[in-house]
DSSP file (Angstrom, degrees, kcal/mol; ACC not computed):
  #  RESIDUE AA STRUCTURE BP1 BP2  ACC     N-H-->O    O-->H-N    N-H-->O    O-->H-N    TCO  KAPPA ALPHA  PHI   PSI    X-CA   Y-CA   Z-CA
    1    1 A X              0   0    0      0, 0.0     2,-0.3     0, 0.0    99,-0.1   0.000 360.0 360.0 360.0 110.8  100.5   -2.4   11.4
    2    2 A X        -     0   0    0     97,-0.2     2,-0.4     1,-0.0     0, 0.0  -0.735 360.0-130.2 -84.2 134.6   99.1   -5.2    8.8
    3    3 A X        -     0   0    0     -2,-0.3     2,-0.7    98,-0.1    98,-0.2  -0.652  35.4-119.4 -70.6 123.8   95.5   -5.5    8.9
    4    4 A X        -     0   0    0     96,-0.5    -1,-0.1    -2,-0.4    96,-0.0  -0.591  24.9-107.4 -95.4 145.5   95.1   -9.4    9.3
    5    5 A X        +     0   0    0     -2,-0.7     2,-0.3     1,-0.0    -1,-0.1   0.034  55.2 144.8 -45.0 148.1   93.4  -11.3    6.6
    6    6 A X        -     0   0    0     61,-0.1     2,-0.4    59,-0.1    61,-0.2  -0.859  40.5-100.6 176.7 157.5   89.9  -12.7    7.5
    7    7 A X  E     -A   66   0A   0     59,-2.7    59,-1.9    -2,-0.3     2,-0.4  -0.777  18.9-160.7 -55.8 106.6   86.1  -13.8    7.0
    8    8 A X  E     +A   65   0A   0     -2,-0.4    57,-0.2    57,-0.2     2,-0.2  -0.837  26.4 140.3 -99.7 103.1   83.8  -12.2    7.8
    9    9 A X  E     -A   64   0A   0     55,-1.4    55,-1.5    -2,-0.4     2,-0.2  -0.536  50.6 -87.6-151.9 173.0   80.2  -14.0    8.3
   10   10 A X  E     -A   63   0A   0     53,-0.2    53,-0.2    -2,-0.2    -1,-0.1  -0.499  58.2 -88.2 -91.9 168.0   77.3  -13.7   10.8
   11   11 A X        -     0   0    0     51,-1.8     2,-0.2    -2,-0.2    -1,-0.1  -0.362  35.6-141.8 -77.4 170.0   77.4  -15.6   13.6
   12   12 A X    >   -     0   0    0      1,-0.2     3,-1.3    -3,-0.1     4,-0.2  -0.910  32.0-121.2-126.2 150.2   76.2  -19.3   14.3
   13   13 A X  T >  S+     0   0    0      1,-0.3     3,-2.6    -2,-0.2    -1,-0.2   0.974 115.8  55.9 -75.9 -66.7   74.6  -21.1   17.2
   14   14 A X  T >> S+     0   0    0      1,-0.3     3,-0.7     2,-0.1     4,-0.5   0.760  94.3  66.1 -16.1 -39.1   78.3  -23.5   16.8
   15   15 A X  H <> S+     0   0    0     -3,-1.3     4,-2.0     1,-0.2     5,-0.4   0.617  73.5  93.2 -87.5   4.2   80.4  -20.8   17.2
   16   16 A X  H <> S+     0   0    0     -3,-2.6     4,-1.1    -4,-0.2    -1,-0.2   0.936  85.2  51.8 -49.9 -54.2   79.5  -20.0   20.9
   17   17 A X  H <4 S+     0   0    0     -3,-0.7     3,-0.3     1,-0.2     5,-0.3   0.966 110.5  44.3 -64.9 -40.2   82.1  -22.0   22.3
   18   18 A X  H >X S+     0   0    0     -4,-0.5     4,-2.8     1,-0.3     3,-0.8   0.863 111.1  49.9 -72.1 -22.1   84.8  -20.6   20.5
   19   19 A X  H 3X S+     0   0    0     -4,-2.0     4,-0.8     1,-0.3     5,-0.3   0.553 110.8  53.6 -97.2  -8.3   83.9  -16.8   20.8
   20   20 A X  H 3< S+     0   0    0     -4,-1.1    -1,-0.3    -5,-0.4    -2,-0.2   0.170 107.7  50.8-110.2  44.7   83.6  -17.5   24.6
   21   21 A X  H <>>S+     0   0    0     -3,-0.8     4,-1.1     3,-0.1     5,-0.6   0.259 111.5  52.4-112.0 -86.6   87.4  -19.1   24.3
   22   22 A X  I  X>S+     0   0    0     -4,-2.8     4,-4.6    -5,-0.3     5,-0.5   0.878 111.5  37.6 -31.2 -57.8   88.1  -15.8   22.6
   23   23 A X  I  X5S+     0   0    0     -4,-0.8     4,-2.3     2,-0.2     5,-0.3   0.979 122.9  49.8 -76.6 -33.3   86.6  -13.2   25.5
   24   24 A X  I  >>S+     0   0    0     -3,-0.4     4,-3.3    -5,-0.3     5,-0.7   0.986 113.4  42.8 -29.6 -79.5   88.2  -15.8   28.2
   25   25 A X  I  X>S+     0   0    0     -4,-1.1     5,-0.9     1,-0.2     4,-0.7   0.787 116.7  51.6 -20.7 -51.9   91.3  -15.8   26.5
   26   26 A X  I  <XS+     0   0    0     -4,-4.6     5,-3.7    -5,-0.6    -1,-0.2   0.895 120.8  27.5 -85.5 -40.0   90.9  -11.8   26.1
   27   27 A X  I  <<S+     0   0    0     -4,-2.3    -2,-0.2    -5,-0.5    -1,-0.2   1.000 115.7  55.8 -77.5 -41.5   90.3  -10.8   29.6
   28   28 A X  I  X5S+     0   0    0     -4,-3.3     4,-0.5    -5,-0.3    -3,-0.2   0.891 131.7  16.7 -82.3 -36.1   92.0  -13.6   31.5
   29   29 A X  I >X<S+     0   0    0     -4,-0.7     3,-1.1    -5,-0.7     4,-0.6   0.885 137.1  39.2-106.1 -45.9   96.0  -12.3   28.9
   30   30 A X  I >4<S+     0   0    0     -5,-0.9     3,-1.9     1,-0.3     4,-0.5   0.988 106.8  64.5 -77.6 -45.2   94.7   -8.7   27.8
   31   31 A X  H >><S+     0   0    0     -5,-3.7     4,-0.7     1,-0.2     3,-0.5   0.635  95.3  52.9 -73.9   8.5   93.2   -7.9   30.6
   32   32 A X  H << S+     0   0    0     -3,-1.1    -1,-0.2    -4,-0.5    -2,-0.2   0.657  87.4  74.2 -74.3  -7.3   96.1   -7.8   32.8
   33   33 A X  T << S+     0   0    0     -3,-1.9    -1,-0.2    -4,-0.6    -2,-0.1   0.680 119.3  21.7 -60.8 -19.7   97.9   -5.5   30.7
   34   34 A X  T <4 S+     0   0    0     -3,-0.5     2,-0.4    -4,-0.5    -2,-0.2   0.395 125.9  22.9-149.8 -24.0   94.9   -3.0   32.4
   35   35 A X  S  < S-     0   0    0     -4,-0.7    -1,-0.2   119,-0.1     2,-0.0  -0.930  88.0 -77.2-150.2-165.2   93.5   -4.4   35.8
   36   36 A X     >  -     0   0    0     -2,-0.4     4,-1.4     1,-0.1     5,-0.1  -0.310  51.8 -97.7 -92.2 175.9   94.8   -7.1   38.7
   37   37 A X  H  > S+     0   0    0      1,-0.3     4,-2.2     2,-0.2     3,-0.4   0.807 120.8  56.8 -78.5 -20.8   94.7  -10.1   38.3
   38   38 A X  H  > S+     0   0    0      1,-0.2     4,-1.0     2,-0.2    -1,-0.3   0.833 102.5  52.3 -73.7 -18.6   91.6  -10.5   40.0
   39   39 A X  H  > S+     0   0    0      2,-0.2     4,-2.4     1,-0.2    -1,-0.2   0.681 111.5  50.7 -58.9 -42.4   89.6   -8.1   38.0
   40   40 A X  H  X S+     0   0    0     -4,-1.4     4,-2.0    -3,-0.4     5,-0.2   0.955 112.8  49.1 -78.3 -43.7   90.9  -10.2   34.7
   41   41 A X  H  X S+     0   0    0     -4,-2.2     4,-1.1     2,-0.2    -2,-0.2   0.806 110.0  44.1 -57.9 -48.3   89.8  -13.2   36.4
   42   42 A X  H >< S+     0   0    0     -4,-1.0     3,-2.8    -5,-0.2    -1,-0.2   0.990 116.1  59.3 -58.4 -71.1   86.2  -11.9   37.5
   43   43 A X  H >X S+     0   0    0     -4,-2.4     3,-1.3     1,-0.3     4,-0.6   0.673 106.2  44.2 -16.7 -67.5   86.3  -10.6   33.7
   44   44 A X  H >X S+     0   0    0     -4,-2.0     3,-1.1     1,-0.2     4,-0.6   0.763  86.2  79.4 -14.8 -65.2   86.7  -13.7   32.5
   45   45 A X  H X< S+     0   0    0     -3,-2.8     3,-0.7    -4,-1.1     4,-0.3   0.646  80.3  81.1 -62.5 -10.0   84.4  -15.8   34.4
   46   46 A X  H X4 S+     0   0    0     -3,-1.3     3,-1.1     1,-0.3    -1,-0.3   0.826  82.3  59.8 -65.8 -32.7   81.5  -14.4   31.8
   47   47 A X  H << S+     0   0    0     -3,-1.1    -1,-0.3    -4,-0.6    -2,-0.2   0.893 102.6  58.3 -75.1 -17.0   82.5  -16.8   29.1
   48   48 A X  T << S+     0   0    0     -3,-0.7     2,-2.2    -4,-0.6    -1,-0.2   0.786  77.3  89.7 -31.9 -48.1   81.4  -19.8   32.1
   49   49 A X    <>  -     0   0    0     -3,-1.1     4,-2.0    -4,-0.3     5,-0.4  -0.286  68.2-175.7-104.4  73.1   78.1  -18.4   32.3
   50   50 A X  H  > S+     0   0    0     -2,-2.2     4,-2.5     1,-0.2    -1,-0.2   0.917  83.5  36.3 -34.5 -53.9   76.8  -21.1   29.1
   51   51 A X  H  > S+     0   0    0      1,-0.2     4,-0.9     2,-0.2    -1,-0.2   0.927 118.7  46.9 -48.7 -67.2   73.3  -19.6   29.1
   52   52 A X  H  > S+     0   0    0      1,-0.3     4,-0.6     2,-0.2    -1,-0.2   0.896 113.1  48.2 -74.8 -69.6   74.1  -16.1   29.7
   53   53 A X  H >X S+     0   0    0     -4,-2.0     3,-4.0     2,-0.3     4,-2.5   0.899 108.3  57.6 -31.7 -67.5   77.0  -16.0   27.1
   54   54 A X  H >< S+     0   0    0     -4,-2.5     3,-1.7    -5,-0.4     4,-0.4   0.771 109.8  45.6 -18.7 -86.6   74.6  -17.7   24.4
   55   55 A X  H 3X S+     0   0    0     -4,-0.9     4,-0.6     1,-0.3    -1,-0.4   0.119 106.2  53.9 -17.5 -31.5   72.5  -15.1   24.8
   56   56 A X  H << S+     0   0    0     -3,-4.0    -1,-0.3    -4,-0.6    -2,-0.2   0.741 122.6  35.6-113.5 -39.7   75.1  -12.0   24.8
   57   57 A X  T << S+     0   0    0     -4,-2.5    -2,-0.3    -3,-1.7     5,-0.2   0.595 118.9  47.2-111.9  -2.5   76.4  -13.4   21.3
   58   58 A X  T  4 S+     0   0    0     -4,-0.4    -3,-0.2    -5,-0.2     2,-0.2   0.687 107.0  52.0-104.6 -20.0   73.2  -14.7   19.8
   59   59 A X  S  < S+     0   0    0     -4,-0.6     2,-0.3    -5,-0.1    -1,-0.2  -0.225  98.5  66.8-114.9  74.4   70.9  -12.0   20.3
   60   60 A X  S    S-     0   0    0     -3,-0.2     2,-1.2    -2,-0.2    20,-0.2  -0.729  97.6 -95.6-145.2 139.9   72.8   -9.2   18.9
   61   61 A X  E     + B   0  79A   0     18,-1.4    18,-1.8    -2,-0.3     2,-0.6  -0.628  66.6 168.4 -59.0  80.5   73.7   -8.7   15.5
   62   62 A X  E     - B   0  78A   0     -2,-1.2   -51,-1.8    16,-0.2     2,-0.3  -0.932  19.7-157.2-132.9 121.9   76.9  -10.1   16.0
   63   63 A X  E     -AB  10  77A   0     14,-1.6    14,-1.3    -2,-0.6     2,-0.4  -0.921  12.7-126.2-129.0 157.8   79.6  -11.2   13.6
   64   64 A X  E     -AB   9  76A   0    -55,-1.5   -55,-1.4    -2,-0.3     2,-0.4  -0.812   1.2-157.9-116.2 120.9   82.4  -13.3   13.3
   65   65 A X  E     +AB   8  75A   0     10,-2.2     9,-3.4    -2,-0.4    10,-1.0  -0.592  38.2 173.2 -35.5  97.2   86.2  -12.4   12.2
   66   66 A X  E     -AB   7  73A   0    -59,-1.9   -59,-2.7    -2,-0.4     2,-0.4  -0.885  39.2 -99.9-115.1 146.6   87.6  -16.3   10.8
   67   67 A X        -     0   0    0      5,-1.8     5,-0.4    -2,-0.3     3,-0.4  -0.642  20.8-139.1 -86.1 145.1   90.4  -17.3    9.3
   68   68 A X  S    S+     0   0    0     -2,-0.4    -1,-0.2     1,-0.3   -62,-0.1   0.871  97.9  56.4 -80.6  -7.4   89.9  -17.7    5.8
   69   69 A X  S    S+     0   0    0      3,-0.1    -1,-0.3    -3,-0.1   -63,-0.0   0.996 132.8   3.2 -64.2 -44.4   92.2  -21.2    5.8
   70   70 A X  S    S-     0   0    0     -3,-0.4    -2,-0.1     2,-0.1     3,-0.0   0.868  94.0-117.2-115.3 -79.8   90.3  -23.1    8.4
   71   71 A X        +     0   0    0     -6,-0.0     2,-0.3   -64,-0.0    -3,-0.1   0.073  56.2 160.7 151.7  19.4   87.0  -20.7    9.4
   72   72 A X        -     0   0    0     -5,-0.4    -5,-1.8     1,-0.1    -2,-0.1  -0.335  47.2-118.5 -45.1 106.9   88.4  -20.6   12.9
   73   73 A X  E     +B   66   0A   0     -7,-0.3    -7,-0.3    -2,-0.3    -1,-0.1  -0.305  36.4 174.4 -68.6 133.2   86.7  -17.6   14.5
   74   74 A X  E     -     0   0A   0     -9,-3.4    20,-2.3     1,-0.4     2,-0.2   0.598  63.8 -13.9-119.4 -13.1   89.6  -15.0   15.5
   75   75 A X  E     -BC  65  93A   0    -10,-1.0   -10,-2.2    18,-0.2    -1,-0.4  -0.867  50.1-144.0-167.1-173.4   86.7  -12.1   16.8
   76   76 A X  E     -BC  64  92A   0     16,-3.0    16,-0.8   -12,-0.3     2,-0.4  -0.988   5.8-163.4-145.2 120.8   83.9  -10.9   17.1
   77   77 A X  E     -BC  63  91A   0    -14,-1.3   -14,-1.6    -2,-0.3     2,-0.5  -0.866  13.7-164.7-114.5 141.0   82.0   -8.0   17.2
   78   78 A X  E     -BC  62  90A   0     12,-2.0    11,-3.6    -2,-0.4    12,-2.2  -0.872   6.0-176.2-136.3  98.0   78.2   -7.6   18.6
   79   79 A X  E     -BC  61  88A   0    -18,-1.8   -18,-1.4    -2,-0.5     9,-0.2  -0.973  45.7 -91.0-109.8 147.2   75.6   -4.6   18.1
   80   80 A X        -     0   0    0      7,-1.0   -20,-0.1    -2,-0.3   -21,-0.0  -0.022  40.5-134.6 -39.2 109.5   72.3   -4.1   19.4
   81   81 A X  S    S+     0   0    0    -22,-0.1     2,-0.4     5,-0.1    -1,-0.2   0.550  75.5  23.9 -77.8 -28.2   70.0   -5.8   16.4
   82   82 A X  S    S+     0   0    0      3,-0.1     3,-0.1    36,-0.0     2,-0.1  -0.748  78.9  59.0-124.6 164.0   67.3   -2.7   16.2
   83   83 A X  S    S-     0   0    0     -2,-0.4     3,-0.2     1,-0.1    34,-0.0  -0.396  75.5 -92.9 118.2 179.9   66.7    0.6   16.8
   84   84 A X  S    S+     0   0    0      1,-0.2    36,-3.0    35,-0.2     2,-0.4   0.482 115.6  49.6-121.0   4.3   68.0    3.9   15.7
   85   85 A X  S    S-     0   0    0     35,-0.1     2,-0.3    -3,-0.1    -1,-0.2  -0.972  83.3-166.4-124.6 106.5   70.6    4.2   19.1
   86   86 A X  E     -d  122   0B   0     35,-1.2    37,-4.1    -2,-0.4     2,-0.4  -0.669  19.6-139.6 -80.8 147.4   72.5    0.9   19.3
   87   87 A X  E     -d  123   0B   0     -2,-0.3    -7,-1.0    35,-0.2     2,-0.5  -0.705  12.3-142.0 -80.7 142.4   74.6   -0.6   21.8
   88   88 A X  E     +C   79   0A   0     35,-1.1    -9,-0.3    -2,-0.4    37,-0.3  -0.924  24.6 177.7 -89.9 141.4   77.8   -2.4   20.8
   89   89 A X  E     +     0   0A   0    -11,-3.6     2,-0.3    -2,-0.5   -10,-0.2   0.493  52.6  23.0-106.5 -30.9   77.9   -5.1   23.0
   90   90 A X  E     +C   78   0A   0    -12,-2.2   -12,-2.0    -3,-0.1     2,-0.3  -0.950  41.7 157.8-142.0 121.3   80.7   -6.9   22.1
   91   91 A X  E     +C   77   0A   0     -2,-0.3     2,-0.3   -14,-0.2   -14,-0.2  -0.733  22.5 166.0-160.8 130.1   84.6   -6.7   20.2
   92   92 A X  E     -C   76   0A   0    -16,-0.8   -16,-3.0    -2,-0.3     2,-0.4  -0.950  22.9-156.8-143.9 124.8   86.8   -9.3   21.2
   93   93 A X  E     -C   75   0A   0     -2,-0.3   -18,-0.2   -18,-0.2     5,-0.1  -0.991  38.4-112.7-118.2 124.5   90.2  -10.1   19.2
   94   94 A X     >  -     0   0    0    -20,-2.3     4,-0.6    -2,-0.4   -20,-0.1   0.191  42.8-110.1 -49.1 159.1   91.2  -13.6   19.9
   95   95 A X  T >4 S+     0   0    0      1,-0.2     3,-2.1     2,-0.2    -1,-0.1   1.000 114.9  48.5 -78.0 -38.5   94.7  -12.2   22.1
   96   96 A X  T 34 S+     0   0    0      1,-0.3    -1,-0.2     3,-0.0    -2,-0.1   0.929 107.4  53.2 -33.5 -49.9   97.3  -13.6   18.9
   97   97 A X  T 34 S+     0   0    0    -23,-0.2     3,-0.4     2,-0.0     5,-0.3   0.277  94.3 102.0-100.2  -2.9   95.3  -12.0   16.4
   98   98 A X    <<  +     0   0    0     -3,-2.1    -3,-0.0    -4,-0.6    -4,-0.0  -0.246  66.2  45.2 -97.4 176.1   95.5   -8.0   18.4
   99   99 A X  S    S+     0   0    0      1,-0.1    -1,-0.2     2,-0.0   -97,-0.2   0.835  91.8  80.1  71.4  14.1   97.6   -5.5   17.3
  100  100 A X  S    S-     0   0    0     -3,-0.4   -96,-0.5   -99,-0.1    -2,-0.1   0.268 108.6 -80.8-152.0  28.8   97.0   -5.6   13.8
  101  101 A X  S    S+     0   0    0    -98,-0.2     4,-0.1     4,-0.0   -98,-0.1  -0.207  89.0 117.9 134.0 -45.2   94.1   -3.9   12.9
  102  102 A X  S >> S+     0   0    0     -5,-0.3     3,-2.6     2,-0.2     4,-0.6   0.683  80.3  47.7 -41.4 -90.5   91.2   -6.5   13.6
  103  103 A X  H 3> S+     0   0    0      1,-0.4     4,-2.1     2,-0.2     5,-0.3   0.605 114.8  45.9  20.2-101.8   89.4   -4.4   16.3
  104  104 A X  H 3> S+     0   0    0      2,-0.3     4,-0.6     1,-0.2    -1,-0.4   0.321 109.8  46.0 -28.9 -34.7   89.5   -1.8   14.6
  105  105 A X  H X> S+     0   0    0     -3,-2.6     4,-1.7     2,-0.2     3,-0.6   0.925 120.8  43.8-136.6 -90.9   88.4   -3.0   11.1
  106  106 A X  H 3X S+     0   0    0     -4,-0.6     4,-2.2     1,-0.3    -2,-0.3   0.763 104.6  56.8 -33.7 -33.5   85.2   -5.0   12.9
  107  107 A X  H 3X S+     0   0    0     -4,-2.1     4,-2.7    -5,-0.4    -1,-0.3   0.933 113.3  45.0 -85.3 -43.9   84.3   -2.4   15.2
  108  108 A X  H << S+     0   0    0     -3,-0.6     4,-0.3    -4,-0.6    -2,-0.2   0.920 114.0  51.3 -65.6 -33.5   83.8   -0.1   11.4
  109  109 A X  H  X S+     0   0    0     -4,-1.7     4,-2.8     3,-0.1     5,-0.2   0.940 109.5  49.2 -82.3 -19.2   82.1   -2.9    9.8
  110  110 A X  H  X S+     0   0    0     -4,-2.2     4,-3.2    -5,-0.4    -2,-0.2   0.927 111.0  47.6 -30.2 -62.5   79.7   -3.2   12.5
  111  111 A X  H  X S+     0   0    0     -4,-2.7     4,-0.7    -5,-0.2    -1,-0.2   0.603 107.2  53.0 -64.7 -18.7   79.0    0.0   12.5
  112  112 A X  H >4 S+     0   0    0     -4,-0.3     3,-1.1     2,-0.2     5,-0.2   0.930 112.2  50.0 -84.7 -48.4   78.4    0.4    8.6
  113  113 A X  H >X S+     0   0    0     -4,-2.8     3,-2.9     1,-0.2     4,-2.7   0.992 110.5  50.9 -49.9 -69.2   75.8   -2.7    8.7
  114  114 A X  H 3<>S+     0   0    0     -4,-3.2     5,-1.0     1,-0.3    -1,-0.2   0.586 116.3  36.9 -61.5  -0.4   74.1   -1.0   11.6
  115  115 A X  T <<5S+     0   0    0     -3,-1.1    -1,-0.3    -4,-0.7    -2,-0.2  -0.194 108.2  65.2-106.2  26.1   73.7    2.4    9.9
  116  116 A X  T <45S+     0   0    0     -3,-2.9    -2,-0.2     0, 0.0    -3,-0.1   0.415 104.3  41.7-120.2 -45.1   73.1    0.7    7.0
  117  117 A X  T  <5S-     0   0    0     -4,-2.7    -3,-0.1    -5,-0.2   -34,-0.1  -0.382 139.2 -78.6-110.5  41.9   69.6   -0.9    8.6
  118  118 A X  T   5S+     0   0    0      1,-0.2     2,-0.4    -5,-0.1    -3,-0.3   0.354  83.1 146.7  99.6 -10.2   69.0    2.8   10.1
  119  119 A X      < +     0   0    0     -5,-1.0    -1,-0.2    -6,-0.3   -35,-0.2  -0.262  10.7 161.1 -76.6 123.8   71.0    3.0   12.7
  120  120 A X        +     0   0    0    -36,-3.0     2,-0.3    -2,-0.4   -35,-0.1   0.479  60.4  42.3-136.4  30.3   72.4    6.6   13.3
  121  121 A X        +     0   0    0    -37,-0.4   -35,-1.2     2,-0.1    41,-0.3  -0.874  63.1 178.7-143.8 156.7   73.7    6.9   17.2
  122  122 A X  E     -dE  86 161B   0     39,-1.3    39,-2.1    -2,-0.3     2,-0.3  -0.950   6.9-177.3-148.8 162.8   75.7    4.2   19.3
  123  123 A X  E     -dE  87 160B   0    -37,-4.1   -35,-1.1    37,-0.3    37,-0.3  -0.834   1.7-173.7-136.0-174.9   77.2    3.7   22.5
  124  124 A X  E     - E   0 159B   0     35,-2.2    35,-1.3    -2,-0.3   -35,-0.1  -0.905  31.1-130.9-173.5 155.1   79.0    1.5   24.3
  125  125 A X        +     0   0    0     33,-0.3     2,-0.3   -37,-0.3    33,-0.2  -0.423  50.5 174.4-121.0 156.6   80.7    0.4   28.3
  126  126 A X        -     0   0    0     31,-0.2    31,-0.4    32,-0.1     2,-0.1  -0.862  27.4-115.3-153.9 178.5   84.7   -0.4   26.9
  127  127 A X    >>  -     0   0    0     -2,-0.3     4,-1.6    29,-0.2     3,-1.2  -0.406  31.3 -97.2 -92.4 155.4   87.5   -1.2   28.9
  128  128 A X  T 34 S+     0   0    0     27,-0.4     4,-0.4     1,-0.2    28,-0.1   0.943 130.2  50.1 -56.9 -31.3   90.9    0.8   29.5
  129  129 A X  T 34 S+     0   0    0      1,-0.2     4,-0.2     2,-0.1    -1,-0.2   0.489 113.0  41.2 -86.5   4.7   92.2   -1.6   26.8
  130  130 A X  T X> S+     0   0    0     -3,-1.2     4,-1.4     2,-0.1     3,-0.8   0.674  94.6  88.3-102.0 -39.3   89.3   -1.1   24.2
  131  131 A X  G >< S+     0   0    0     -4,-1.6     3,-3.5     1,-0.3    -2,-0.1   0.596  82.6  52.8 -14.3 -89.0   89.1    2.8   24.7
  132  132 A X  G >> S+     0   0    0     -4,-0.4     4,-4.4     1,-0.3     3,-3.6   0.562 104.3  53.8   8.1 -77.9   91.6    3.7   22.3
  133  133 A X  G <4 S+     0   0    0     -3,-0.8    -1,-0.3     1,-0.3     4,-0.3   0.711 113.5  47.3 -65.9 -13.5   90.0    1.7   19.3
  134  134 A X  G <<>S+     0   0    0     -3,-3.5     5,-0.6    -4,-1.4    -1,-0.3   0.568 107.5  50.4 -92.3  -4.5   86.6    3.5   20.0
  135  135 A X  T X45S+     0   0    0     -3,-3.6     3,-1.7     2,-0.2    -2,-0.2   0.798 109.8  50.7 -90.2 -36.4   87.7    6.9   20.3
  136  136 A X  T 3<5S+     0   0    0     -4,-4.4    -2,-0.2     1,-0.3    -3,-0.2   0.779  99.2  65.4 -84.5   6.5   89.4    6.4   17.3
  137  137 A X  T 3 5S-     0   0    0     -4,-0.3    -1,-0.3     1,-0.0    -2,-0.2   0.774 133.6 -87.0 -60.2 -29.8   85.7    4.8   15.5
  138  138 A X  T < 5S+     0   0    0     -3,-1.7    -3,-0.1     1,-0.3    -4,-0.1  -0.409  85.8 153.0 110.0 -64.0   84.6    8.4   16.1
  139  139 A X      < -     0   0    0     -5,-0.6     2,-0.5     1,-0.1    -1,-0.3   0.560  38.9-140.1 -34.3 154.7   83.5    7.9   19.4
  140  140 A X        -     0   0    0     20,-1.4    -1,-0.1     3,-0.0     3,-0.1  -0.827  17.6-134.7-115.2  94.9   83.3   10.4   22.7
  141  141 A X        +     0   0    0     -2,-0.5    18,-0.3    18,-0.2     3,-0.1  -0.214  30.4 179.2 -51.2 104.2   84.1    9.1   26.0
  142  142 A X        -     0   0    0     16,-1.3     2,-0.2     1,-0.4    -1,-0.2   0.934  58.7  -8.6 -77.8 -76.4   80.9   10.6   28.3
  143  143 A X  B     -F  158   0C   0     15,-0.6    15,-3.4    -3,-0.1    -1,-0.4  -0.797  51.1-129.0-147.3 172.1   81.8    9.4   31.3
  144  144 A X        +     0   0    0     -2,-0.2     2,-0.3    13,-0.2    13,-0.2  -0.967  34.1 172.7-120.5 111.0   84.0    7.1   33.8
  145  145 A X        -     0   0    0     -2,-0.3    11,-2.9     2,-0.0     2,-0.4  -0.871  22.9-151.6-126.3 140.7   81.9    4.5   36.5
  146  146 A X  E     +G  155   0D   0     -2,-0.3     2,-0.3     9,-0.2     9,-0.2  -0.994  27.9 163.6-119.7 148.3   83.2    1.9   38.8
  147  147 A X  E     -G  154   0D   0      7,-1.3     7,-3.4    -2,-0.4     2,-0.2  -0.935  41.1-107.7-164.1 140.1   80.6   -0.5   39.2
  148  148 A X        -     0   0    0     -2,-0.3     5,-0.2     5,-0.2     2,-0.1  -0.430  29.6-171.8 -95.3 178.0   81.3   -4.2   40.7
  149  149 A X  S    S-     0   0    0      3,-0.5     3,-0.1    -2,-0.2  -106,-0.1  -0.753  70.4  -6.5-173.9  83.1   81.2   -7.0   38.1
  150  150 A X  S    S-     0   0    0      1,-0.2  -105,-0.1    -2,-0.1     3,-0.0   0.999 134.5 -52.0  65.8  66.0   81.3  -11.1   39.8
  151  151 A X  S    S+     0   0    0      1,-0.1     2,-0.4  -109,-0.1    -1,-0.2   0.482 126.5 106.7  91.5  14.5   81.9   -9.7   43.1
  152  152 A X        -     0   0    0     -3,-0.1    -3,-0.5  -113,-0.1    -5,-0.1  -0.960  68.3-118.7-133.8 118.3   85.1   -7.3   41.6
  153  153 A X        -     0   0    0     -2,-0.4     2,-0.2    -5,-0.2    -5,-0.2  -0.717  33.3-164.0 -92.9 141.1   84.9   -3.0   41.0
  154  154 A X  E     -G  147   0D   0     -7,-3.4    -7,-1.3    -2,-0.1     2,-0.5  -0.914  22.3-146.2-106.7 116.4   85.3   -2.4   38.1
  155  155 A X  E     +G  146   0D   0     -2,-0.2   -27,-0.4    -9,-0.2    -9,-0.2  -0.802  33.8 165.7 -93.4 152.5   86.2    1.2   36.0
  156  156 A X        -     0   0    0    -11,-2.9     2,-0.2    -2,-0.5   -29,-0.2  -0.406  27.5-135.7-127.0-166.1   84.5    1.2   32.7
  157  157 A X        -     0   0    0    -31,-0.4     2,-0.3   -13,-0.2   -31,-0.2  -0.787   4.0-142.2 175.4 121.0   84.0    3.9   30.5
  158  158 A X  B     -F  143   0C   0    -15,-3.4   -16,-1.3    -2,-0.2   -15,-0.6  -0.790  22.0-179.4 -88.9 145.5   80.9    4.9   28.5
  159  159 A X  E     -E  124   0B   0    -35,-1.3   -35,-2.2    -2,-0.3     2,-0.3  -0.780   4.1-169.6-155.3 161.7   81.6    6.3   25.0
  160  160 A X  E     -E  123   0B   0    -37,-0.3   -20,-1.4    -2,-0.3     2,-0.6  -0.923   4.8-165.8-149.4 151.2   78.7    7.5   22.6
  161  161 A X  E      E  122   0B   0    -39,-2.1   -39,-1.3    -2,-0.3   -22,-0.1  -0.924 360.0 360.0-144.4 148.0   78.6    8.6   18.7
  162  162 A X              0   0    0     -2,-0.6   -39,-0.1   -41,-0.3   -23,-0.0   0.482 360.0 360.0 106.9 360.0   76.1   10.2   17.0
């Protein structure tokens, strides 16, 4: 697996639309790989919600994965801005761009910036298709909930470090 090349920078009020392209994009084609289609669909429908969305990627310490030819956002990753137990909120690889490292490689700088500004626990909800790249950050998979989401149950999975 080649790590693919990329930018890395904080995010910007501009880049909203495109990182809610990306997590469309990523539930609507990844997530069937891992639930029905209606589940990806519900999944999905978060990147719709303009306000809501804003809000999940601007107030978080949340940064953006670009390509360094154009500055084209390819993911993203989002943790919890304070504290000394953070949330991850967010890591979304545009669905081209998966499978070669990106996840992976954002979810570790995240995590060095936020334990960098103090941060020494985190957790996080992830998906059957996320698990993976957080148990292998370290992380410990607590526990397993289904819990509805736009009218659709859901299983998640809480995962912890620190």
């Amino acid at each position: 697996m080649r790590l693919t090349a990329f930018d890395w920078r904080p995010v910007e009020a501009p880049d909203v639309p495109a990182l809610a392209s990306i997590y469309r994009d990523a539930a609507r084609e990844l997530g069937q790989l891992v639930y029905t289609p209606e589940q990806a669909s519900a999944w999905a429908s978060f990147a719709d919600d303009e306000p809501g969305f804003r809000r999940y990627v601007l107030e978080s310490d949340t940064w953006v994965a670009a390509r360094p030819a154009d500055g084209a956002p390819i993911g993203f990753c989002g943790i919890g801005a304070a504290g000394e137990s953070r949330e991850v909120h967010a890591l979304y690889v545009a669905p081209a761009s998966t499978r070669q490292g990106l996840g992976r490689e954002m979810l570790a700088r995240s995590l060095r910036r936020a334990e960098a500004a103090g941060a020494r626990r985190f957790a996080a909800w992830v998906t059957p298709f996320s698990r993976p790249v957080f148990l292998a950050a370290g992380f410990a998979w607590t526990r397993t909930v289904s819990e509805p989401f736009a009218g659709t149950l859901f299983e998640r999975y809480r995962v912890e470090r620190g």
